[in-house]
Each structure stands twice: as structure tokens, then as C-alpha cells.
N, C-alpha and C positions, 0 to 999 in steps of 0.2 A: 668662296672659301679662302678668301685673302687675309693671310694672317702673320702675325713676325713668328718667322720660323725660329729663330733667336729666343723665342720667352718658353718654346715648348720645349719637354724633356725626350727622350727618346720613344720612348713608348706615344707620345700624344701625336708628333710626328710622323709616327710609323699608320697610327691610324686614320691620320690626313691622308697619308699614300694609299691607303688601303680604302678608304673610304669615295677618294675618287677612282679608283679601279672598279670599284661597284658600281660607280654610279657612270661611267662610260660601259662598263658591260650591260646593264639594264637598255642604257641607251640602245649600244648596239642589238640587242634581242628585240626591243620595238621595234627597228626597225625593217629587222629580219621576217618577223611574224610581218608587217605591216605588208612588204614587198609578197609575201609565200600568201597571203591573204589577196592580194590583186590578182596573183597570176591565177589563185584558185576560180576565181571572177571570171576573168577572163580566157580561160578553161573550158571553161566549164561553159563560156558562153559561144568557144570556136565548137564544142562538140553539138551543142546543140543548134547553132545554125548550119552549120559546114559539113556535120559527116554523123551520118547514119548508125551510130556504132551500139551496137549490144552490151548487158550487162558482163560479158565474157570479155569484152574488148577492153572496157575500163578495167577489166581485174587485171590485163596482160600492160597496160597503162602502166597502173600503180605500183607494178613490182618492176618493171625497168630501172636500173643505175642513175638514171640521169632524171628521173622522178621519184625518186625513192624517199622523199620527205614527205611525199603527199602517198594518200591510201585511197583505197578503193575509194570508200566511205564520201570525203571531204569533195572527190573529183564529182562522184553520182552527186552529192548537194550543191553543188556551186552547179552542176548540168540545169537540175532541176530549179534551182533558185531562178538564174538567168533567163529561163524559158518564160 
């Protein structure tokens, strides 16, 4: 998006700037989902080799502060997927 900033008026300018803001925050959200999509994987694959745990156990999981992106749901399908 290399362009003479010199030939543009203000307004076209502004949505150069604006337009790479969006396109570095799309960015950043792939890669956010891409990261929270492995750890689900991988989750999901330490519960089911490693530990015995009930559908009570992932509910007490998914509402924890420090897993609070992920829900019940997503943890049970990545268990199940993995297996």
C-alpha cells in the first residue's frame, strides 16, 4: 500500500491509516484464534491421555480466570476429538 502520501487529500490519507489498522487487527485476531485453537488441541489431548476427569471437572475448568476464553463445550470437543 505504498503510495505518495503527497497526491492524497486528507480524508484519503486518513483511510490509508485506518485501513492498515484493520488490516494488522484482522491480522492479529488469526492469530489469536489460531494460538486458542492449538491450545484447545492440545487440551484437550493432555485431558484425555493424562487425567481421568468428569464432565463436572471440565465445567470447574472452563469457568476458571485463567481459562475463561474457552467454555465448557470447546474443552469436551477437542477431549473427544483427540481421543
Amino acid at each position: 500500500m505504498q503510495r505518495q502520501s503527497t497526491a492524497l487529500g486528507p480524508a484519503e490519507k486518513l483511510d490509508e491509516v485506518l485501513a492498515l489498522i484493520e488490516a494488522a487487527r484482522r491480522r492479529a485476531y488469526q492469530a489469536v484464534n489460531s494460538e486458542l485453537g492449538g491450545l484447545s488441541w492440545e487440551l484437550g489431548a493432555y485431558v484425555s491421555n493424562k487425567i481421568a476427569w468428569g464432565e463436572g471437572d471440565r465445567r470447574r475448568l472452563a469457568v476458571r480466570p485463567v481459562v475463561s476464553s474457552l467454555s465448557e463445550r470447546p474443552v469436551s470437543h477437542a477431549r473427544e476429538a483427540s481421543a
